[in-house]
TISE-143730 format. One line per 5 residues: number of its first residue (from 1); for each residue x, y, z of N, C-alpha, C. Coordinates in steps of 0.1 Angstrom, whole numbers. Each point is the difference from the previous one (the first is absolute). Layout:
# TISE-143730
NUM	X/Y/Z/X/Y/Z/X/Y/Z  ...
//
This chain:
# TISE-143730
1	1156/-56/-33/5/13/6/-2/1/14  -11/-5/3/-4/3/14/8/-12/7  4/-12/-1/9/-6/6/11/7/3  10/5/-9/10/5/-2/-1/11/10  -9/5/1/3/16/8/0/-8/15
6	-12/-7/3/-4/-14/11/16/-3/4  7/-5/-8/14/-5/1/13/10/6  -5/13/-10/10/6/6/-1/9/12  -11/0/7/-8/6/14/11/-7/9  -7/-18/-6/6/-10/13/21/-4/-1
11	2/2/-16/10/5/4/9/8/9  -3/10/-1/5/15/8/-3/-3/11  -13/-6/4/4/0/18/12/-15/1  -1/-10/-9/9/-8/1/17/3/-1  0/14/-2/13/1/-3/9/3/13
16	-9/9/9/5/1/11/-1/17/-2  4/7/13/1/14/7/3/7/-17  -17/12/1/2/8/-8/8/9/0  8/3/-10/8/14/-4/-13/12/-3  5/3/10/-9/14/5/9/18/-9
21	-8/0/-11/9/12/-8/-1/17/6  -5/2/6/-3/11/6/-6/-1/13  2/10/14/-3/4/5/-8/8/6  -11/7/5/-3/13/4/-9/-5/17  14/6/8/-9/-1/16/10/15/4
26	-5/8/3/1/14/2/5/-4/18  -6/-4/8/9/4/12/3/-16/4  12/-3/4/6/-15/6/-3/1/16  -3/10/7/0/2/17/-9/-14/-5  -1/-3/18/-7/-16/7/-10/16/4
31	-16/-8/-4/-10/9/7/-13/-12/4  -9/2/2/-11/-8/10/-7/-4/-18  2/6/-4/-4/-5/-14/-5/-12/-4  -5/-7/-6/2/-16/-11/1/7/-12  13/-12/-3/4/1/-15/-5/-8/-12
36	-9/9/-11/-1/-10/-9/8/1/-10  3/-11/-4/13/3/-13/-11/-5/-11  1/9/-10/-9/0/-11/5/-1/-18  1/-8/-6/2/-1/-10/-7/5/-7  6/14/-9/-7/6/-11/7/-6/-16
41	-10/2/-11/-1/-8/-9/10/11/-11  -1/11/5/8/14/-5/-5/12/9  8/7/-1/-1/18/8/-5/5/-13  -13/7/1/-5/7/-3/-8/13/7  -3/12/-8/-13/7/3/-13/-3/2
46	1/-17/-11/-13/-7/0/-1/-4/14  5/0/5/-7/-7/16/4/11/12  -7/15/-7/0/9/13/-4/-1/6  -12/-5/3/-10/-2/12/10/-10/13  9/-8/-6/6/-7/10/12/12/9
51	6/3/-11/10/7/6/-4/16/7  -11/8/-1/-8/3/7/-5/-5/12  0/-15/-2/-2/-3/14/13/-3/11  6/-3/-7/19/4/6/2/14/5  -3/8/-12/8/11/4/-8/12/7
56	-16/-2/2/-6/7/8/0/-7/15  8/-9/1/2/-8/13/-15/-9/9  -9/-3/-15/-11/-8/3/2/-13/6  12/-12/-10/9/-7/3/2/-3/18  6/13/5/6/3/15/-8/2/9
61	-16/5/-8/-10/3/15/-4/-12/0  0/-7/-5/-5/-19/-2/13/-7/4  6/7/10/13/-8/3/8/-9/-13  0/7/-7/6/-11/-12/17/8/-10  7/-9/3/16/5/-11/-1/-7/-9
66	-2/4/-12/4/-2/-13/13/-3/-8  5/-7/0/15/-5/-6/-9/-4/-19  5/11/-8/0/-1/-15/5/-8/-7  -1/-11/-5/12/-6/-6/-6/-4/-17  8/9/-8/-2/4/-13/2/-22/-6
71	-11/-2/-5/3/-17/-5/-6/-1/-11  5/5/-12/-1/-1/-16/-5/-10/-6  -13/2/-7/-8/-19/-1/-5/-2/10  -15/-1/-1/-14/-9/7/4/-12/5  8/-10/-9/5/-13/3/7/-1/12
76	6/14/-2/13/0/12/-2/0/13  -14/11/1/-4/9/8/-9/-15/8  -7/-6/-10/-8/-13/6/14/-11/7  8/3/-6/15/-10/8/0/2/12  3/15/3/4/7/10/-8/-3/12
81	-12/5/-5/-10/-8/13/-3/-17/4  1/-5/-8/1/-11/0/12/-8/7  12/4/0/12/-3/5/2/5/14  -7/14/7/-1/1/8/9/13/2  3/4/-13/13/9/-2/-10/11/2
86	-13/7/-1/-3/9/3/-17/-6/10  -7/8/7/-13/-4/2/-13/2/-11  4/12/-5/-9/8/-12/3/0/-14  -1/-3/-6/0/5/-17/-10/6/-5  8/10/-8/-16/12/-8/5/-5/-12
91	-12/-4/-7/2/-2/-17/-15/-6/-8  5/-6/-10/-13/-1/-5/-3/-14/8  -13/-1/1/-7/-9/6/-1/-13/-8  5/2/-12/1/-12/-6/10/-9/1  14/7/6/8/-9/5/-8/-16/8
96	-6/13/11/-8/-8/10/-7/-14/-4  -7/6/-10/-9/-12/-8/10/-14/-1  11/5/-9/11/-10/-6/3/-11/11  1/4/12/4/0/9/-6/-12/5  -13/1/3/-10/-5/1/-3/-17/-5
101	2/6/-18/-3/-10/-7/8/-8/-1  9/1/6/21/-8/1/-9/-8/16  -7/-2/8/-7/-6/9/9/1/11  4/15/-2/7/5/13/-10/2/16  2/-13/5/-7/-2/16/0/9/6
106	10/13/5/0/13/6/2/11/-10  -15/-1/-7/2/10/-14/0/14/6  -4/8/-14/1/17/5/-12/1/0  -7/10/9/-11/4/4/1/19/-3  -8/2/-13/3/17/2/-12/7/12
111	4/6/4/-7/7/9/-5/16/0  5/9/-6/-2/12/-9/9/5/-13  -13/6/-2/5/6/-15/4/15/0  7/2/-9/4/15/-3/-1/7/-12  3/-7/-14/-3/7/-14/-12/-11/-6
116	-7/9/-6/-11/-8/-4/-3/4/-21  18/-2/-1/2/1/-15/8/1/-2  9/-3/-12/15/3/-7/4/10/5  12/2/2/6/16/4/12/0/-13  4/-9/-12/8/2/-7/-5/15/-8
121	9/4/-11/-1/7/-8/6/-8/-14  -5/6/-11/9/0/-14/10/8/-2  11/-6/-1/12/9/-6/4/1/-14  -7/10/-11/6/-2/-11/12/9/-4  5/0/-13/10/7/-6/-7/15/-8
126	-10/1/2/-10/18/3/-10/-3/1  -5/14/0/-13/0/8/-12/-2/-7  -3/-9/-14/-7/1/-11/-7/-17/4  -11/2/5/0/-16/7/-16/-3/-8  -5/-10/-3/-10/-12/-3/6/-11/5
131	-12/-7/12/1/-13/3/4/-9/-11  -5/2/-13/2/-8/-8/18/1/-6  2/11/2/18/5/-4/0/-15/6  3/-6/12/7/-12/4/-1/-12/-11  -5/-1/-3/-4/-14/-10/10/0/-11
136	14/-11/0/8/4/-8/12/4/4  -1/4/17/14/9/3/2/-12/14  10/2/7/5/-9/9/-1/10/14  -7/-10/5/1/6/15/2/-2/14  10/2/9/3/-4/7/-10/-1/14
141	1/-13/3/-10/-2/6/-3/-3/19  13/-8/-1/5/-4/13/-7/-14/8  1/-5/5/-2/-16/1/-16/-8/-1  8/-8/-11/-16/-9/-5/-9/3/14  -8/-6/-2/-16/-5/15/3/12/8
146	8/6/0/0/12/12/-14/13/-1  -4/9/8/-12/4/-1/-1/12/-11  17/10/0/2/10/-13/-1/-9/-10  0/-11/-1/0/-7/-14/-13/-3/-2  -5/-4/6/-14/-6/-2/-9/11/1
151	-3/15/5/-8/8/0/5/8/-14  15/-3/-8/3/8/-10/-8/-8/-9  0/-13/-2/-7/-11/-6/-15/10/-2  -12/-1/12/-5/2/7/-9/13/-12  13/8/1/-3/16/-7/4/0/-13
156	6/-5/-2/2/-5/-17/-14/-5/-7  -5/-10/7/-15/-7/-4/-8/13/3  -3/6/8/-9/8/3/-2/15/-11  16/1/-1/4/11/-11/-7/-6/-20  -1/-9/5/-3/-10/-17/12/-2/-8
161	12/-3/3/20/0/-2/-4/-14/-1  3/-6/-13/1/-14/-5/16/-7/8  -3/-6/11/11/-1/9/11/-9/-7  -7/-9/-7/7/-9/-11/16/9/-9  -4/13/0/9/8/-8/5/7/9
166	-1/-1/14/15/10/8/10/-6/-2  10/8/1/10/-19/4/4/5/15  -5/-9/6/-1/2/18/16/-8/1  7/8/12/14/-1/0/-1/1/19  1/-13/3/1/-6/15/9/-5/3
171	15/4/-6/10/-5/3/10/5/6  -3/19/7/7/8/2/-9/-5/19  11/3/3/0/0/18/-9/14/4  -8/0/7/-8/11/4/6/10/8  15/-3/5/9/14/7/5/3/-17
176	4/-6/-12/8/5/-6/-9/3/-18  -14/5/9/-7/4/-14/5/12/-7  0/13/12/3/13/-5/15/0/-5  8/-7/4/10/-1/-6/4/-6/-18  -10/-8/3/4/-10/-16/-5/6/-8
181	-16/10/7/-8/13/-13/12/4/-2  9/9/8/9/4/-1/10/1/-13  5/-12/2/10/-6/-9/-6/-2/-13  -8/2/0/-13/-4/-17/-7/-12/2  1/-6/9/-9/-15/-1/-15/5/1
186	-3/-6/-9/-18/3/-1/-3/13/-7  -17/3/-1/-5/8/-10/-4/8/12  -7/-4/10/-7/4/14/4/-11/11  -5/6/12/5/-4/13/-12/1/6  2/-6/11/-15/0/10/9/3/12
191	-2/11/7/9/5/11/-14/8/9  7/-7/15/-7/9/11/7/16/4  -6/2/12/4/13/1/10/0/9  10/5/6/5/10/-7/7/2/-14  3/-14/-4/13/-2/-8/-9/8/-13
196	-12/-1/-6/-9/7/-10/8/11/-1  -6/8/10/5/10/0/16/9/-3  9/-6/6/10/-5/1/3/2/-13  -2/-11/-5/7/-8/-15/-8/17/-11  -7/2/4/-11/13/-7/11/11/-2
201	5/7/15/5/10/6/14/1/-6  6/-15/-3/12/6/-7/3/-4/-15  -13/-2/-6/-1/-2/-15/0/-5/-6  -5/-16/6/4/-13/-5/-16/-4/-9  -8/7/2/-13/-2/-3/-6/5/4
206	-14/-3/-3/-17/5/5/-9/-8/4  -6/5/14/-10/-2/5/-13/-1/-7  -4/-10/-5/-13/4/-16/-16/-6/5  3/-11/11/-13/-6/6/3/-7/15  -16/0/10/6/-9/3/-11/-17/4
211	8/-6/0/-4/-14/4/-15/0/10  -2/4/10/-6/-3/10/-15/10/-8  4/6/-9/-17/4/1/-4/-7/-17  6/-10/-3/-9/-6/-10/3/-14/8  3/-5/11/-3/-12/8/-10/1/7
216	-3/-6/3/-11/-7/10/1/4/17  -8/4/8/0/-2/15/4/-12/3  13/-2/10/4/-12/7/7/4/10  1/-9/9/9/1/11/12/-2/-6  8/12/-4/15/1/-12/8/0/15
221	4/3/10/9/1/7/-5/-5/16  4/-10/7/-10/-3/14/18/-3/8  -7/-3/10/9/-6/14/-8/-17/0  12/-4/7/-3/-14/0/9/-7/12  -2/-8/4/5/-6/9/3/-18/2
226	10/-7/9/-12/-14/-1/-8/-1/5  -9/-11/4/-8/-6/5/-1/-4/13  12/-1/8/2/2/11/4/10/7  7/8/-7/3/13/6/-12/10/3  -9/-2/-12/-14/8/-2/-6/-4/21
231	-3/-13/0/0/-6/8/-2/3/14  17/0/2/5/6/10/4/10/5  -5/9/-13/6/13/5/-14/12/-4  -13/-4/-1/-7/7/-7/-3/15/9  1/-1/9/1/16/9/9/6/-8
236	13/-3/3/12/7/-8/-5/3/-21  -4/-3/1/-2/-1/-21/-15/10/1  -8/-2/12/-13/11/3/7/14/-4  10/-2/13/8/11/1/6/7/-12  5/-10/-8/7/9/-14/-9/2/-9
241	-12/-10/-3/-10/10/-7/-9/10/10  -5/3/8/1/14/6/7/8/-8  10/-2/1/13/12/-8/-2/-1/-14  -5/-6/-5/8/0/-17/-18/9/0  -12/-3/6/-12/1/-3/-2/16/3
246	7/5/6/9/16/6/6/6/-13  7/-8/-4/9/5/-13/-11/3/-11  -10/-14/-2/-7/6/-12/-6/7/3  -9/5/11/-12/11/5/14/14/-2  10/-1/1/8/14/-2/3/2/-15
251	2/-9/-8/6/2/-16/-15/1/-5  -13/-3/6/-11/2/-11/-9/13/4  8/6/14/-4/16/1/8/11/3  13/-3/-5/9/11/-2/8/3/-15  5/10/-4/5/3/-10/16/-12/-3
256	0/3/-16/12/-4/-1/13/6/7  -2/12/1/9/8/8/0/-6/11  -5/0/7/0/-7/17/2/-8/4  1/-11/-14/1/-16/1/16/-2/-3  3/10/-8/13/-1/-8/12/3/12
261	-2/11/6/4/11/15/-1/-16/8  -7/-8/0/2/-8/16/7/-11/-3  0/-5/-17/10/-10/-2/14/0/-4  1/16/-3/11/2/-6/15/-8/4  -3/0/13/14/-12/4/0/-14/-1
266	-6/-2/-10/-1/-13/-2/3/1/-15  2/7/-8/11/9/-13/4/5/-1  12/1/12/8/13/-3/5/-2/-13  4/-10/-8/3/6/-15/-8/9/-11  -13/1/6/-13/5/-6/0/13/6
271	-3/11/-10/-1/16/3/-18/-2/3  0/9/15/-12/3/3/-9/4/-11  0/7/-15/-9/4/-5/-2/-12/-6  11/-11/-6/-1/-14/-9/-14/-5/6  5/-3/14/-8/-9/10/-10/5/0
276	-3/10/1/-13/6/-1/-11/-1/-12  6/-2/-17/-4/1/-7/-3/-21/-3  8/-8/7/-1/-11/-3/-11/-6/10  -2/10/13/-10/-7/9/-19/6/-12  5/14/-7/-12/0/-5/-1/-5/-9
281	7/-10/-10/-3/-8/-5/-7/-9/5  0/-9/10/-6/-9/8/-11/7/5  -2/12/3/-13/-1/6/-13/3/-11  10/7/-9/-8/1/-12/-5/-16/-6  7/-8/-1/0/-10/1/-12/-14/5
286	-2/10/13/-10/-7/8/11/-18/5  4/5/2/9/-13/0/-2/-8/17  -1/6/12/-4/-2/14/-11/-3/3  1/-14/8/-18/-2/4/1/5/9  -11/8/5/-5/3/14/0/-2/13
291	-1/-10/-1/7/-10/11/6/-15/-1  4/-8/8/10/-12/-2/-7/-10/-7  -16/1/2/-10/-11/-3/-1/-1/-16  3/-17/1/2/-2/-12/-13/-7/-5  -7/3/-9/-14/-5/-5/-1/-14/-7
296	-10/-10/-1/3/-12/0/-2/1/-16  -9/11/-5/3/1/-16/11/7/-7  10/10/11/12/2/-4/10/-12/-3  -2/-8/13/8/-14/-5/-3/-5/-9  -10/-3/0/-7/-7/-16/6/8/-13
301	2/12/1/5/9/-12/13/-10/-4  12/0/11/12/-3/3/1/-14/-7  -8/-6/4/-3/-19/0/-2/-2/-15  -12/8/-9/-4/-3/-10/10/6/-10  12/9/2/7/3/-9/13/-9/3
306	2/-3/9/11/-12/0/-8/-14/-7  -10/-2/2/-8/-13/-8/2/4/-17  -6/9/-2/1/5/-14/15/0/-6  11/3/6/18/-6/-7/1/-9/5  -9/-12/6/6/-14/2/13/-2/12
311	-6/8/9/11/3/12/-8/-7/13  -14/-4/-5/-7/-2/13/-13/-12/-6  -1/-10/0/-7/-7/-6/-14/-2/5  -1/8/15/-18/3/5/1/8/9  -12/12/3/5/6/12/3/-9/15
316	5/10/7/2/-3/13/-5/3/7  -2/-8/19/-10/6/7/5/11/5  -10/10/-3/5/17/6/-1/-4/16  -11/-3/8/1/-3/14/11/-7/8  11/-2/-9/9/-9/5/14/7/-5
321	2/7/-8/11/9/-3/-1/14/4  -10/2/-2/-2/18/12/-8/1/11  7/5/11/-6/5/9/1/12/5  -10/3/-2/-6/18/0/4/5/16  14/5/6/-5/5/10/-3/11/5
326	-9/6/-16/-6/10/5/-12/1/3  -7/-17/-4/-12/-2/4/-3/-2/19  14/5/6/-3/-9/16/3/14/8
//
């Protein structure tokens, strides 16, 4: 398995110039700015703390423009950077690893963190839930070795869910889960936020658990870069964690209300009360580290559950895949 994901990393950058599916850069004027173009893994609420740092203009006092570019799949997101098609990727850090172990000479180097747990939810068909309900029913899961799969893994074991009897369903594309629940495919879904909610609000199911608090503390969501870029540009990347380290010191002392109010343009399809009630999920949640610094036994969390599904056959050196730059 771990080949295969290895394969299809170095694929995608072999294929040539990413198809970029979304957008989000709010002003095109030429300004004194630097642009980082950043590959996100999905738009969510789960990563307020970033867009907080966007949209309170932390980003801008660090001389920095943010160009969004929505890149569906970790795999992809590791392409992206890799190819040169973005500087930054946010996603699970285990792409990074894959990355790595493929004996990529200008590998990824993560440099801060931002969730420090699952941010999925459980979507069932009502609201009458036991972890053990799963055992027996089909559930959609979203791509083998990826990190919602492996922290669902993760909390299944932890829940005491004889995993042998889910029937785990990784064959639905991670943009077209809430849809295929939709259509009847599967018993349950594993969906982030907003879509949860979402899929909730117009009756397609229920919100019954969620993922990140029967997993484990990990670095679930980081930034990464290559190896040379880290390099050559480490003032500029100071600079944007500055900002993101802004963002979490604001989402871990202000209300959901306040958090909801500064991101809202970053959903306008989402009603300010939705947003609001989906960021207090996450904070209820505990889902935000504190700051960007990622602990060398958080990695080890990360390391030993990809070793445990045979995704990783020994840890890796943490001193050589992350650099803290919030230790400087």
């Amino acid at each position: 398995m771990k080949k295969k994901v290895i394969a299809t990393i170095i694929g995608l950058v072999l294929i040539g110039s990413l198809v970029i599916t979304f957008t989000m850069f709010k002003n095109e004027e030429k300004t004194d700015l630097t642009r980082i173009r950043l590959a996100e893994v999905t738009h969510s609420a789960f990563y307020a703390p970033l867009y907080v740092a966007i949209e309170n203009g932390y980003m801008k006092e660090e001389g920095i423009e943010i160009e969004l570019l929505l890149t569906p799949g970790a795999d992809k997101v590791a392409a992206a950077v890799l190819s040169g098609d973005v500087e930054v990727g946010f996603a699970g850090p285990e792409s990074a690893i894959y990355v790595y172990e493929g004996k990529e000479e200008n590998f990824l180097v993560t440099f801060a963190g931002l969730t420090k747990r699952d941010g999925q939810f459980i979507i069932g068909k009502s609201d009458k839930f036991n972890w053990k309900d799963l055992e027996e029913k089909e559930v959609l899961v979203g791509r083998k070795g990826g990190m919602p799969a492996l922290n669902f893994l993760n909390a299944l074991k932890n829940a005491g869910v004889d995993i042998s009897k889910v029937q785990l369903n990784y064959s639905v594309e991670f943009a077209a889960l809430s849809g295929s629940f939709i259509a009847g495919v599967g018993d349950y879904v594993n969906l982030f936020e907003p879509n949860a909610t979402k899929l909730e609000s117009e009756g397609f199911g229920k919100v019954v658990a969620s993922i990140g608090e029967k997993s484990g503390v990990m670095p679930y969501t980081a930034f990464y870069t290559k190896k040379s870029y880290l390099n050559d540009n480490k003032d500029l990347l100071k600079k944007f964690n500055n900002a993101l380290n802004k963002g979490l010191e604001f989402v871990s002392t202000h209300s959901e209300a306040e958090i909801a109010e500064i991101i809202l343009p970053q959903f306008k399809d989402t009603s300010l009360s939705s947003l609001e009630s989906i960021v207090r999920r996450y904070k209820e949640s505990d889902s935000w580290y504190k700051t960007t610094f990622i602990t060398e036994s958080d990695f080890k969390n990360l390391e030993k559950l990809m070793i445990e599904n045979k995704l990783l056959d020994d840890y890796v050196p943490y001193d050589t895949l992350i650099y803290n730059l919030s230790n400087e």
